[in-house]
C-alpha positions in Angstrom: 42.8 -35.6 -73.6 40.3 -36.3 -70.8 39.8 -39.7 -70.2 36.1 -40.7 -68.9 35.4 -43.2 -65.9 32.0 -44.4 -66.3 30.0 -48.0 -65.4 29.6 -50.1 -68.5 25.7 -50.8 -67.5 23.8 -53.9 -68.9 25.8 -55.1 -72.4 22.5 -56.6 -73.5 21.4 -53.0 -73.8 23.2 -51.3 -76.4 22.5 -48.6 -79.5 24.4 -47.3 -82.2 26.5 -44.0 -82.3 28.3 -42.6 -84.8 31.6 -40.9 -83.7 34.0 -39.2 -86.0 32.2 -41.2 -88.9 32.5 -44.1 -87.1 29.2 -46.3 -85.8 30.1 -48.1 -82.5 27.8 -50.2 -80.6 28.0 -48.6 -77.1 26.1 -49.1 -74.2 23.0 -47.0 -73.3 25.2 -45.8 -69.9 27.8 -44.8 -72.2 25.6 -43.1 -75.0 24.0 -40.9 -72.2 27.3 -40.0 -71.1 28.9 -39.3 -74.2 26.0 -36.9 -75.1 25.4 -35.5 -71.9 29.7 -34.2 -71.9 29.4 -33.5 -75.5 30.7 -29.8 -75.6 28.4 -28.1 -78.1 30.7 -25.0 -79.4 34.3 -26.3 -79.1 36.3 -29.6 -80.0 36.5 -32.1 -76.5 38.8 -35.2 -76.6 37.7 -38.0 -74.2 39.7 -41.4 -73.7 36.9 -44.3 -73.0 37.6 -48.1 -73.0 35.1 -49.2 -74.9 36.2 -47.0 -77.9 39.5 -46.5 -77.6 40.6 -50.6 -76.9 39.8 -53.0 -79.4 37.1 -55.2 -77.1 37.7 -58.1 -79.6 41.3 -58.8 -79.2 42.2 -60.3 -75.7 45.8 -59.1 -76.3 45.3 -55.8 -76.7 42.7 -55.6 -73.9 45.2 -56.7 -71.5 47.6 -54.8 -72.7 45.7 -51.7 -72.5 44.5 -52.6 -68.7 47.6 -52.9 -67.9 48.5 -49.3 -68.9 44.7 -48.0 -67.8 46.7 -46.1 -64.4 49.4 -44.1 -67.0 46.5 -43.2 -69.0 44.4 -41.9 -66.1 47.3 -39.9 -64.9 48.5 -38.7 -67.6 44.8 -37.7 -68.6 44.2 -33.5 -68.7 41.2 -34.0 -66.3 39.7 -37.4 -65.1 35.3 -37.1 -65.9 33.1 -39.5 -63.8 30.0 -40.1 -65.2 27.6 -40.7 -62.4 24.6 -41.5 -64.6 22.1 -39.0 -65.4 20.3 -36.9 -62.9 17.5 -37.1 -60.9 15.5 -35.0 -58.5 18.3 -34.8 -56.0 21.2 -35.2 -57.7 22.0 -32.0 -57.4 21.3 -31.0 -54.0 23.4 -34.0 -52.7 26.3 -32.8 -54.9 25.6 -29.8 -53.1 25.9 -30.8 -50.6 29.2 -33.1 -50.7 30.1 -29.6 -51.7 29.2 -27.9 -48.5 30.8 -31.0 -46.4 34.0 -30.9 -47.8 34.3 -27.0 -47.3 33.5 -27.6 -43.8 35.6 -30.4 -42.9 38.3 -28.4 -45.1 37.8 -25.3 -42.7 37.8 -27.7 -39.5 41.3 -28.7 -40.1 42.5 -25.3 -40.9 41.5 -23.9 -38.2 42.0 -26.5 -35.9 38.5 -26.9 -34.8 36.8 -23.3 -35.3 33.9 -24.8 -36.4 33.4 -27.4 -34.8 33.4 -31.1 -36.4 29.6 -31.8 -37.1 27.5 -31.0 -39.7 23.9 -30.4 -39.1 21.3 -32.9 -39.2 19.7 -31.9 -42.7 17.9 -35.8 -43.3 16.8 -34.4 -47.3 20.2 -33.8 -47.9 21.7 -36.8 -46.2 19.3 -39.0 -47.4 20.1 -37.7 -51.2 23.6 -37.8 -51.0 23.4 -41.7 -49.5 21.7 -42.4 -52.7 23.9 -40.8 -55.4 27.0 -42.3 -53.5 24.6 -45.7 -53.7 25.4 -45.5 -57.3 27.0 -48.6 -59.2 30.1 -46.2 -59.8 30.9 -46.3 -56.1 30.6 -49.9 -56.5 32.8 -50.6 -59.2 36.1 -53.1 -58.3 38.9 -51.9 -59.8 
């Protein structure tokens, strides 16, 4: 399985799904996610909270949080669901992208190319708002 990290989003906003036969009241967050992940041509088995705990029985939630660091691990693949995208989502993935191979280079090489990144303020300025996202926010 693949268990999916998400942000709840506003419970007053929520809409109907049918899963496996199954209607659940989700929230519009999770809707978007679950349909934006959906894999079209082969069978995809995600773990979410909201489905897979029973919200209506204190017990078992805690129970369940309890365990919510075994299921992560022991999770195929961990899927964060950022929300959907917008103009430049993608360039600030991008981005992160090209960062992380540079930094990743700097400490292989022990400095061959050098520790700044270029002043690029369109791509700074879109990845400070897709890391402004309520995921980054979230307590855990």
């Amino acid at each position: 399985y693949e268990a999916l990290s998400y942000v709840w989003g506003d419970p007053a906003k929520t809409e109907s799904m049918t899963l496996n036969g199954m209607t659940f009241g989700l929230s519009a967050n999770l809707k978007d996610a679950l349909i934006n992940l959906r894999e079209r041509d082969t069978e995809r088995t995600l773990w979410v909270d909201a489905l897979c705990i029973n919200q209506d029985d204190d017990t078992e939630k805690h129970r369940e949080v309890m365990r919510m660091r075994a299921i992560y691990y022991s999770a195929k693949r961990v899927v964060v669901w950022l929300g959907d995208a917008v103009f430049d989502s993608n360039m600030a993935i991008e981005w992160a992208e090209q960062i992380h191979l540079h930094f990743k280079a700097y400490l292989t090489r022990l400095g061959a190319f050098g520790l700044l990144m270029p002043y690029h303020a369109l791509r700074w300025k879109a990845l400070h708002r897709l890391l402004s996202r309520p995921w980054f926010g979230r307590a855990w």
